[in-house]
C-alpha positions as CSV (number, residue, x, y, z in Angstrom):
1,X,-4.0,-50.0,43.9
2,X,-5.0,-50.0,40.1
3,X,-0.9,-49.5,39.5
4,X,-0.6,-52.9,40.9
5,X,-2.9,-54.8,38.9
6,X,-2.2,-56.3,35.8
7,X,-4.0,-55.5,32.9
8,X,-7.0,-57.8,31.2
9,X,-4.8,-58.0,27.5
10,X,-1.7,-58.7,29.1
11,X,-3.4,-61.4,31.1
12,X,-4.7,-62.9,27.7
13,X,-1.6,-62.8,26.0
14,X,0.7,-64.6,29.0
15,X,-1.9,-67.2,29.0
16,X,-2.1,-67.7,25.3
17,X,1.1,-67.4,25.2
18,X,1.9,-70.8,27.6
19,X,-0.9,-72.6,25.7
20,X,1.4,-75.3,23.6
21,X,-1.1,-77.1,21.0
22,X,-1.3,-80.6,22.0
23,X,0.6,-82.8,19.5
24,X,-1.3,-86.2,19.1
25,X,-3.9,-87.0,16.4
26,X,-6.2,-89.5,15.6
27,X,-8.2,-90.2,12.7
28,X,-12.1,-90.1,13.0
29,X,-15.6,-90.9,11.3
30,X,-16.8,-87.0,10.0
31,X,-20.5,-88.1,11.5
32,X,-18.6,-87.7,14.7
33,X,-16.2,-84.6,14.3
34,X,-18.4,-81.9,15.0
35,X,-16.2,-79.5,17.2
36,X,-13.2,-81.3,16.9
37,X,-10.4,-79.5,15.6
38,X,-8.2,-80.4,12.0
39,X,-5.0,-81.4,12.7
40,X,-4.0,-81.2,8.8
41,X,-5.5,-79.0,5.6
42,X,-8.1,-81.0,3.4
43,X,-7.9,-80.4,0.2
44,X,-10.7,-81.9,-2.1
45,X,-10.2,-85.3,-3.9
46,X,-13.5,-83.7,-6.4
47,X,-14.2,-80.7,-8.2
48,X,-17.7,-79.3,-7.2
49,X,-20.0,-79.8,-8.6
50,X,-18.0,-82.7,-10.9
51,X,-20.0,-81.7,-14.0
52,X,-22.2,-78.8,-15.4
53,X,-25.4,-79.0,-13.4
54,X,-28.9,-77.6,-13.6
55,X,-29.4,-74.9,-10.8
56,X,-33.0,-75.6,-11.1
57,X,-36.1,-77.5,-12.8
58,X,-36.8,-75.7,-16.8
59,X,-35.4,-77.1,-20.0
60,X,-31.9,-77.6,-21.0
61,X,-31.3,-76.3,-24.2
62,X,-28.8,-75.0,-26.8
63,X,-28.8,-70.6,-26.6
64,X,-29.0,-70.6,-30.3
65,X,-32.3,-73.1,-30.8
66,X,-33.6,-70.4,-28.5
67,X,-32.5,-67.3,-30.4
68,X,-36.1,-65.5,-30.1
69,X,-39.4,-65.6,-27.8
70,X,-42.1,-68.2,-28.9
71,X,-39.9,-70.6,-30.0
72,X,-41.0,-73.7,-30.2
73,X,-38.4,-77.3,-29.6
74,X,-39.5,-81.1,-29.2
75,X,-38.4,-82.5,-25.8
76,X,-36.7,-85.5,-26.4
77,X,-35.4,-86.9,-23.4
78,X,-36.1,-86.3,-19.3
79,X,-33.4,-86.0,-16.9
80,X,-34.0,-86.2,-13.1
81,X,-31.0,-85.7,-10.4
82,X,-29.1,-89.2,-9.8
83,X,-29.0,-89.9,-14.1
84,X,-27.3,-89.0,-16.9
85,X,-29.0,-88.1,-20.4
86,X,-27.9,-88.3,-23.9
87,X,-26.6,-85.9,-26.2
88,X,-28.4,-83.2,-26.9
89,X,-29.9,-82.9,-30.6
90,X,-29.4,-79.8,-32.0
91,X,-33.2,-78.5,-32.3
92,X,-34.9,-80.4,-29.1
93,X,-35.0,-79.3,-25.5
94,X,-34.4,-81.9,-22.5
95,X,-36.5,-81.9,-19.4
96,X,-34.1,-81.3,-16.5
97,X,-34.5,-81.2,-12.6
98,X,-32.3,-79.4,-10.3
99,X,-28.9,-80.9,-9.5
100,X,-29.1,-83.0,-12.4
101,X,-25.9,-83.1,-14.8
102,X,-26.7,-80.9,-18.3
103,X,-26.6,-83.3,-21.5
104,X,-23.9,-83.1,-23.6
105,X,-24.0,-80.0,-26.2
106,X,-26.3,-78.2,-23.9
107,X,-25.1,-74.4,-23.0
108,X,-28.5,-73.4,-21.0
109,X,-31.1,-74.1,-18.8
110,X,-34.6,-71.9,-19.3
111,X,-36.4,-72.3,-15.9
112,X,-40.3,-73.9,-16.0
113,X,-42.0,-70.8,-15.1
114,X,-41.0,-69.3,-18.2
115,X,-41.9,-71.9,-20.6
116,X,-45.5,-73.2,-22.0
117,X,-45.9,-76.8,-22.8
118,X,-47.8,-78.2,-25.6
119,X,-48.1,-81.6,-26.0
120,X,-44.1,-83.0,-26.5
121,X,-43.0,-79.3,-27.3
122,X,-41.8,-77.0,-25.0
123,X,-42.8,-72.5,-26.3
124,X,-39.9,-70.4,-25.0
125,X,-41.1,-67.4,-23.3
126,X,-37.5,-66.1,-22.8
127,X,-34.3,-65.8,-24.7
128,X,-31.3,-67.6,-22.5
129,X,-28.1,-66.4,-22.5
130,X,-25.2,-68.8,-22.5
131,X,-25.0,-70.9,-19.0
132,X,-28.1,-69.4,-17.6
133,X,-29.7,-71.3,-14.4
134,X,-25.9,-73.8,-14.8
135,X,-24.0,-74.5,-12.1
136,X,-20.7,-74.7,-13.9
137,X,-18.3,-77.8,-13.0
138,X,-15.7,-76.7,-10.8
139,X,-17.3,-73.5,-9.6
140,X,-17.8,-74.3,-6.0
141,X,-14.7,-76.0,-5.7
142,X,-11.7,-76.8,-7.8
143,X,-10.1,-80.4,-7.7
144,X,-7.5,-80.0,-5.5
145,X,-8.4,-77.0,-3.8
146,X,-7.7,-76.3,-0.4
147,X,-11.5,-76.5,1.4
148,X,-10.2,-76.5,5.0
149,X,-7.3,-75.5,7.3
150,X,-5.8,-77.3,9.9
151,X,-6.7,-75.5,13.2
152,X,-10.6,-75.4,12.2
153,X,-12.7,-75.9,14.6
154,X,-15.3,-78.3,12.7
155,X,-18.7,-76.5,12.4
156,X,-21.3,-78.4,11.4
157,X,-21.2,-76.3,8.0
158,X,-17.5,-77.8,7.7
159,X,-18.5,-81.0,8.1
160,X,-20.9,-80.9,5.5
161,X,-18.5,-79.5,3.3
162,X,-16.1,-82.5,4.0
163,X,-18.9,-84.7,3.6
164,X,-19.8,-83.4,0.1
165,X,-16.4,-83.8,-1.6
166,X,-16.1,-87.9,0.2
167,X,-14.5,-87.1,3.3
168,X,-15.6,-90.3,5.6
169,X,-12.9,-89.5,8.2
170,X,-11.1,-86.7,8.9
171,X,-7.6,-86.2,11.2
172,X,-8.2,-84.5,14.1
173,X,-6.2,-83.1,17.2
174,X,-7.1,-85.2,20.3
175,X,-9.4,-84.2,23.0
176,X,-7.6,-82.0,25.8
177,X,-8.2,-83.9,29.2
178,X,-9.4,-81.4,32.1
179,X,-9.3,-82.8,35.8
180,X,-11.6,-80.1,37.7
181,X,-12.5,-79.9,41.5
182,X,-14.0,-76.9,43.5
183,X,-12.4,-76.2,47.2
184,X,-14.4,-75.3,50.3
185,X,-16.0,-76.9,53.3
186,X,-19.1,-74.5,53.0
187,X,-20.1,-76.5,49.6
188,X,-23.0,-79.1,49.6
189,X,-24.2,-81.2,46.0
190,X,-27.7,-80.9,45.0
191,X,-29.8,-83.0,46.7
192,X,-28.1,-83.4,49.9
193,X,-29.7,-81.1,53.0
194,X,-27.8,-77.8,53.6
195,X,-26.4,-77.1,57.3
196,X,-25.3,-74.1,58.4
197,X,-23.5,-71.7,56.5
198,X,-23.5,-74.1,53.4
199,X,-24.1,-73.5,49.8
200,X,-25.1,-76.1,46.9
201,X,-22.1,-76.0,44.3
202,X,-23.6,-74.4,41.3
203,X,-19.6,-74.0,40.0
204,X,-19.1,-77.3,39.3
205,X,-22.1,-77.9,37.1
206,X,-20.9,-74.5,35.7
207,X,-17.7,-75.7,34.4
208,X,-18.5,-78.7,33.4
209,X,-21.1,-77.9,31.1
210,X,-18.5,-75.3,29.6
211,X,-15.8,-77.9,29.4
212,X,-18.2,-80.4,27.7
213,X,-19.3,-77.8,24.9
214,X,-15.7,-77.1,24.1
215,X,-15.2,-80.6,23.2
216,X,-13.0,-81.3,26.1
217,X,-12.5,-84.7,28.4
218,X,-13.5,-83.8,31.6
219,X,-12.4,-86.0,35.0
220,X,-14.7,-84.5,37.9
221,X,-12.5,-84.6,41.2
222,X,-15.9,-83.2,43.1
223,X,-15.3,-81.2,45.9
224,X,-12.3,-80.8,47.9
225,X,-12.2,-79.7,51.6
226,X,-10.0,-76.5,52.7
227,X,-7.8,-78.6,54.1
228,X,-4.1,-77.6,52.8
229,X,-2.6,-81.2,53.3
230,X,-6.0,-82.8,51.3
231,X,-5.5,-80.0,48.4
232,X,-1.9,-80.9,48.0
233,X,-3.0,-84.6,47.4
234,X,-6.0,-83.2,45.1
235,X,-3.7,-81.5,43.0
236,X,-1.6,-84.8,42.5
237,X,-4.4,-87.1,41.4
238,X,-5.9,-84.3,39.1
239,X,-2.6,-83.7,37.3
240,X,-2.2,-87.6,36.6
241,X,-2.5,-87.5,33.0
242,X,-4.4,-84.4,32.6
243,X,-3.4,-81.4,30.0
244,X,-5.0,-79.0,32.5
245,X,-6.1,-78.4,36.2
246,X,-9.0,-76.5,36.9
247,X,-10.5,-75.5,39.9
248,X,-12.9,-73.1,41.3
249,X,-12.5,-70.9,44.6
250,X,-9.7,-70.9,47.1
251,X,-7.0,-68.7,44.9
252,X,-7.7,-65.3,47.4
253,X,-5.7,-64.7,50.2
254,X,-7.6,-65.9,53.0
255,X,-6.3,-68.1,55.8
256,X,-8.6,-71.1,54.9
257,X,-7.5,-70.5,50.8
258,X,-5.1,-73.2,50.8
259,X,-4.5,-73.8,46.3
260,X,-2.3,-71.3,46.0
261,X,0.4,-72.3,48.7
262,X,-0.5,-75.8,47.7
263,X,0.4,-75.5,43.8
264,X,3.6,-73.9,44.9
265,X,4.2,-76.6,47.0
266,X,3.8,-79.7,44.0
267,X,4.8,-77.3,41.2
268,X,4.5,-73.8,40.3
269,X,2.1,-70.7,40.6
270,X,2.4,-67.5,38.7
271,X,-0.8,-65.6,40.3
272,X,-2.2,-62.4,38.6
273,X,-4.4,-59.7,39.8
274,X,-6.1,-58.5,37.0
275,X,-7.5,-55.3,36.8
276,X,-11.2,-56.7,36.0
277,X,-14.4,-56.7,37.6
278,X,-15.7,-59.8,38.4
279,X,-13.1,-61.9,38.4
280,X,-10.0,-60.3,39.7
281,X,-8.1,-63.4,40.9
282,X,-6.5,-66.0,38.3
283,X,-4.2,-68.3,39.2
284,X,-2.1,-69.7,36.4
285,X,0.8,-72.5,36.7
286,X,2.4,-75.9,36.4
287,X,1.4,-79.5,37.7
288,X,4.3,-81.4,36.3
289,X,3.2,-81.7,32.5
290,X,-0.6,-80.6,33.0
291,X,-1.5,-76.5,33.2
292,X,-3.0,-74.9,36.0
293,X,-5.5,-72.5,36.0
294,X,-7.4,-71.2,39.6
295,X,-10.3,-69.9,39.2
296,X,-12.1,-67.3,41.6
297,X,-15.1,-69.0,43.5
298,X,-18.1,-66.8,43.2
299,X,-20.0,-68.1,40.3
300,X,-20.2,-65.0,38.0
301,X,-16.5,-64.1,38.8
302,X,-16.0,-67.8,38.0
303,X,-18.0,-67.4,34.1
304,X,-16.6,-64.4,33.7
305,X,-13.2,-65.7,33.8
306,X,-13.6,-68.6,32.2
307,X,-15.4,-66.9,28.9
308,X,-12.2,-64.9,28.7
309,X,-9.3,-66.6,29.6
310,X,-9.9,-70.3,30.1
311,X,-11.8,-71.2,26.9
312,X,-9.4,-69.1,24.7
313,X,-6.6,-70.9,26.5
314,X,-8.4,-74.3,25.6
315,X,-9.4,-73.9,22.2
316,X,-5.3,-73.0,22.0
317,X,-4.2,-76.1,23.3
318,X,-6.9,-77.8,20.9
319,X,-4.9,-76.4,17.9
320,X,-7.7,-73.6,17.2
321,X,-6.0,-70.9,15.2
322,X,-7.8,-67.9,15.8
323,X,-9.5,-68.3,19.6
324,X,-10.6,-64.5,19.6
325,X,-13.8,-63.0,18.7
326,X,-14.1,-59.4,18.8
327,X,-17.0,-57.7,20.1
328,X,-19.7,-56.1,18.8
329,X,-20.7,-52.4,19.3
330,X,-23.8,-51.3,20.1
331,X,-25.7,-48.5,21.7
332,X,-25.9,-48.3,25.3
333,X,-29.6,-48.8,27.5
334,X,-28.1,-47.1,30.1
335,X,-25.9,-44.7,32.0
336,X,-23.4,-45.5,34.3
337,X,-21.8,-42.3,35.3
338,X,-19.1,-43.6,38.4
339,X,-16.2,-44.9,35.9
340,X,-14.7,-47.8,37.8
341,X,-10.4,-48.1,38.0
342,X,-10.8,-51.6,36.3
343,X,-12.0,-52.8,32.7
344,X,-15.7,-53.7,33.5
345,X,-17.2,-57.1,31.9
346,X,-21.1,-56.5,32.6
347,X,-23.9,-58.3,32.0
348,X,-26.4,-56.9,30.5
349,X,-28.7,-57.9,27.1
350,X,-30.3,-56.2,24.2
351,X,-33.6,-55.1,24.1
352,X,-36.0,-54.4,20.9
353,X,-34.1,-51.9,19.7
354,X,-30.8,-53.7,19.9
355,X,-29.1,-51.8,22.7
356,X,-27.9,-52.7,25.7
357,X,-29.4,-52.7,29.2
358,X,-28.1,-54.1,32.5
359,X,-28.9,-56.5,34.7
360,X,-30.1,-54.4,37.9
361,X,-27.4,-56.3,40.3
362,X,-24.4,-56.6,39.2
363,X,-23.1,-58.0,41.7
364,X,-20.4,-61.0,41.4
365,X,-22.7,-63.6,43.4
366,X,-26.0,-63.1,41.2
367,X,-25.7,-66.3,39.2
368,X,-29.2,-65.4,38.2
369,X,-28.5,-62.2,36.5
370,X,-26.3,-64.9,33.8
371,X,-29.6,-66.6,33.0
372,X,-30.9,-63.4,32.4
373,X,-28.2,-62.0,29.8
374,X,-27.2,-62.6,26.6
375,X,-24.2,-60.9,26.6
376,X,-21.7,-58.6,28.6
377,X,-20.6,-55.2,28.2
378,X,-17.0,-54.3,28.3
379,X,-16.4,-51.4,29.7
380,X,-12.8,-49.6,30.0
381,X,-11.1,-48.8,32.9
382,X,-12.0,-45.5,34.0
383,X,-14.9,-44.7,31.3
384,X,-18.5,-43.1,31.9
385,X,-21.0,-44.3,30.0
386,X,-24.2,-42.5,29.1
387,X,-27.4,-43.5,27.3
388,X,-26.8,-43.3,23.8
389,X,-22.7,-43.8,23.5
390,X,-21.2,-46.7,21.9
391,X,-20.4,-49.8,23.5
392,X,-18.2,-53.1,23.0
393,X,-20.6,-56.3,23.7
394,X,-19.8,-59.7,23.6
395,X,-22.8,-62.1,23.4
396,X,-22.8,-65.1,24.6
397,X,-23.3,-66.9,21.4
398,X,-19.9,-65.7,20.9
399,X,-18.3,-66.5,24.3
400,X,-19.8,-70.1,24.4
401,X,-18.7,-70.8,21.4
């Protein structure tokens, strides 16, 4: 059986592989780019900082009025940050505040704490060398430097950085539209009463919320029933201008798991069993112009595979460059002696010692046991693990993003 599945990095790479970036752009306000991705390399219209600056409050002086301790200079002129002082006189000291450009002919700033002030004079208690305490012009960032590269994903630390050299807009890929529905009659919304056999659809609230923090657009088709004629016409209307199709349950081989013979049916379906655990089922294929991706419908199998495939696939199609993080290693909480055939994806989270520990059920239906992780362990197919060893981890602060 093992033989027959395919493995969790080929899986990766035939997805990323089919991810092309989409092409359009549009121009935006940087207030509103956070986790949009660059379309095209900025390169600063400024050197930064534009002058020599103070790197904090003291006394801006010339290194050789200061060529011994006690020495004593008049301060002739104050300069906060926002002005600009005179030229410095050769023999006098300038009160300066951080951030504030150095006066001409000055080569130094002595910081406050190590200065005594009498009166308009200023008694060195320290010998400055040349450029102490200056932030030299340029030294953060040359004009014309390259300051970010098209297929960032826009942090908000790389928006302040555009902000800080005059970016007010910045070109940006365009959103990728996701049309997403869940199959099965047994699922009821939240706040509805449940009959029989019926479960509240946690999944879609699930993959929405993931969608939404990627940055995506995301058309809600609800809930469809497993009804192979009504899936057909689902998949139309979803694939009506979408990028991608995403949907949750009904890609396993069961007589009322009608998405698989329905994509075939209105485009095409390459479906993979991957040698994971959760999440063996994913469906990948066409819908005309938009993607397809199946998704398995139990709810960890469901974040498991999204974590790993889908978003990676996303941030792709986004025009992200690098859509991989590797994982950490840490020491193991635990033992887990019976080595499973398939690459393991636990969950599990650090304790107070930083190493991992598991989640008592593992099983693929405790959506709980996501709320109470931080991250998941991957384990190799066909490796024991005891107390102590080395193990990859992957925290969620990765996996989201």
């Amino acid at each position: 059986m093992a033989q027959s599945l395919m493995s969790f990095e080929e899986g990766l790479s035939r997805l990323l592989t089919a991810a092309e970036p989409v092409l359009e752009e549009e121009l935006i306000e940087t207030l509103e780019a956070e986790r949009r991705v660059l379309s095209e390399t900025l390169y600063s219209p400024i050197a930064l900082p534009r002058q020599d600056t103070a790197a904090m409050d003291g006394y801006a002086v010339r290194c050789a009025d200061v060529a011994h301790l006690g020495a004593r200079l008049p301060v002739r002129q104050r300069i906060p940050a926002g002005s600009v002082g005179v030229p410095l006189e050769p023999g006098s000291a300038a009160r300066i505040f951080t951030g504030a450009p150095l006066p001409e002919g000055a080569d130094a700033v002595v910081m406050q704490e190590r200065v005594e002030v009498e009166g308009d004079e200023v008694i060195f208690h320290h010998v400055p060398y040349p450029w102490e305490s200056v932030r030299r012009a340029g030294s953060e960032i040359a004009l014309g430097s390259e300051i970010l590269t098209a297929g960032t994903r826009l942090s908000p630390q790389a928006l302040a950085l555009a902000a800080a050299v005059g970016y007010a807009t910045l070109p940006v890929r365009r959103r990728v539209r996701v049309a997403l529905f869940s199959t099965g009659d047994e699922l009821v919304m939240p706040g509805q009463p449940l009959g029989p056999g019926q479960i509240y659809n946690s999944n879609r609230y699930l993959l929405r919320a993931l969608l939404k923090e990627l940055g995506c657009l995301v058309e809600d088709h609800g809930v469809v029933p497993d009804r192979f004629e009504e899936t057909r016409a689902a998949l139309r209307r979803a694939a009506d201008g979408a990028d991608v199709v995403l949907t949750s349950g009904g890609v396993s081989v069961g007589e009322e798991d009608h998405v698989v013979a329905a994509v075939r049916q209105e485009g095409r379906l390459d479906l993979w069993k991957l040698a994971i655990k959760p999440g063996k089922p994913l469906a990948y294929g066409r819908l005309g112009a938009a993607h397809f991706l199946g998704l398995p419908g139990n709810p960890v199998s469901a974040f498991v595979t999204f974590v790993l495939f889908v978003r990676p696939f996303l941030l792709r199609l986004q025009g992200v460059r690098e859509v991989l993080d590797p994982p950490l290693w840490v020491e193991a909480g635990f033992t887990r002696p019976k080595a499973d055939p398939r690459r393991e994806f636990l969950r599990a989270r650090l304790d107070v010692r930083g190493r991992a520990v598991l989640h008592p059920d593992q099983g693929s239906a405790m959506l709980a046991s996501l709320v109470w992780a931080d991250g998941l362990v991957e384990v190799p197919p066909a490796t024991p693990i005891r107390e102590g060893d080395l193990v990859r981890y992957r925290p969620f602060a990765r996996l989201l993003g």
